[in-house]
N, C-alpha and C positions, 0 to 999 in steps of 0.2 A: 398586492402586499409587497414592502417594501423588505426586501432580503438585509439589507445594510442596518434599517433601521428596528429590524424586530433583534438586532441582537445588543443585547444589555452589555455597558461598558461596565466593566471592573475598576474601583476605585482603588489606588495604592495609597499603600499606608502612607501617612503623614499631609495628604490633601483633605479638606476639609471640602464639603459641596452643600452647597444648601439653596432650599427650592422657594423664594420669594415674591408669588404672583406666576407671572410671565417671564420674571427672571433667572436664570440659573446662575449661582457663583459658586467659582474656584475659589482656594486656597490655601498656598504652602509657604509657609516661612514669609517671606515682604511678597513673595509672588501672588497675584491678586490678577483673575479676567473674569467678565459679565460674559452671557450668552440673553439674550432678548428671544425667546422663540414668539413675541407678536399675536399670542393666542391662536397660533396653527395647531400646538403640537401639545399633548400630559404632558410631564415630566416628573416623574415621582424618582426618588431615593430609597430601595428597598434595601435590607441588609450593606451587604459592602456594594453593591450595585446600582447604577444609573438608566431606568427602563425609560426609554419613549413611546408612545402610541399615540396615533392621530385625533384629534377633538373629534372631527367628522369623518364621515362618509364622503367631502366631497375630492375632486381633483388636486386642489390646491392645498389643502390639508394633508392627502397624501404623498404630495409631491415633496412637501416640506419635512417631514417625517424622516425621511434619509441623510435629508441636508444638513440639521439642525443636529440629530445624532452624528455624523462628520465631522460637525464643528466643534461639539461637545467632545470629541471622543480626539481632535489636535489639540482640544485645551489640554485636557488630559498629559496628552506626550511632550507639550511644550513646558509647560510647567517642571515633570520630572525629568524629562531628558534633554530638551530644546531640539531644534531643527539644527541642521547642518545643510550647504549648499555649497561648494568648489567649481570656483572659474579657473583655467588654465589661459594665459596669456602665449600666443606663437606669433615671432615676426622680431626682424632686424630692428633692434631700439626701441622696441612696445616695452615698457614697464610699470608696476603699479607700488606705490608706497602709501602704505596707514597713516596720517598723521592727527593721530587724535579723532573726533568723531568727521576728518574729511580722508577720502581715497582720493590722491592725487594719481590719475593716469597719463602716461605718454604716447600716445597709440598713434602716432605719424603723425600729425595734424602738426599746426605750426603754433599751436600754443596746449601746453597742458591741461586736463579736466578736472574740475574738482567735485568730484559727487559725496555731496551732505549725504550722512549718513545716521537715521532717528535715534533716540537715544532706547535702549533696551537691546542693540541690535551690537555687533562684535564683529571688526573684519580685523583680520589678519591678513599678510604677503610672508608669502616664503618663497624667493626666486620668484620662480612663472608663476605660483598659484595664490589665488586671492581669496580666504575662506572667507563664510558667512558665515555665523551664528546668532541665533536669538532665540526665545519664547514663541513667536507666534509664526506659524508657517508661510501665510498672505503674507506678510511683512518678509521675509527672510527674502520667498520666491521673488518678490517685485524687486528690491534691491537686488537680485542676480540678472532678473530679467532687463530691469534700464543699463547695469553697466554691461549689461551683453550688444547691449543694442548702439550703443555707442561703436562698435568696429562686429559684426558680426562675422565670422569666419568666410572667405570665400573660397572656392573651390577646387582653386588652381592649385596652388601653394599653400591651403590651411590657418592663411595668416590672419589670427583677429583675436578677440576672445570668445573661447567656447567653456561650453560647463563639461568637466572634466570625464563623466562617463558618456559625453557626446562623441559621435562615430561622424566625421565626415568625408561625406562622396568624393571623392576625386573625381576630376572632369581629364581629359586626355589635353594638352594642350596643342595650339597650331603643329600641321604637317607642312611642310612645302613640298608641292608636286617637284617632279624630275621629267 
């Protein structure tokens, strides 16, 4: 039994949800997402609530059961609250500027980066930190996750971009014998 998925999401006021086949939709105000559960999972709308339960008995149906209630239940938060994601920029001359749906970055390299950025999605720079915002979680996290990976923090010095409630290890640098 799937702990995550036997518990029913609560719909807040002003989202509309409605159960069409295999399909599940959101929607609040222009905000509008599909959920596909594939004919693994029910999906019934009881009172103000969102119950899933598995079609079968078998593995795969069970498996899906959690995942699909997960995805249902970020539609949910993304809709009424959005995701939120903060990169911190460390290091002599590394800076990032919004312009418009492109982050241009300076991260040492000998030419500037310019990461397109989808539309629905919101970054802001303030100094060293680079916010993300948007509606859909996958979408927020992978945009944090590609400009991470452009200078990843290393160990000596700190210097790169890391996500702001990231903790990194310090490494001891070179001793010289006597």
């Amino acid at each position: 039994m799937s702990r995550i998925g036997k518990q029913p999401i609560a719909i807040p006021s002003g989202v509309e949800v409605s159960v069409e086949g295999n399909v599940l939709k959101f929607k609040k105000g222009a905000h509008s997402k599909e959920l596909d559960t594939k004919g693994h999972v029910d999906v019934k709308v009881e009172d103000a609530h969102i119950v899933f339960s598995p079609k079968s008995d078998e593995r795969q149906d069970r498996a899906y059961w959690g995942t699909y209630r997960a995805l249902a239940n970020n539609i949910v938060i993304g809709i009424t609250k959005g995701f939120v994601r903060q990169l911190e920029i460390n290091g002599v001359g590394y800076k990032a500027a919004a312009k418009g749906q492109v982050l241009e970055l300076t991260l040492g390299f000998s030419h500037p980066i310019n990461h397109e950025v989808p539309k629905g999605v919101e970054i802001s720079v303030e100094k060293n930190i680079i916010t993300i915002k948007g509606d859909d979680k996958q979408v927020v996290g992978q945009i944090a996750a590609q400009v991470r990976a452009y200078r990843p923090p290393e160990p000596y010095k700190g210097k790169g971009v890391k996500y702001v409630e990231e903790r990194i290890i310090r490494k001891a640098g070179k001793t010289s014998k006597k």
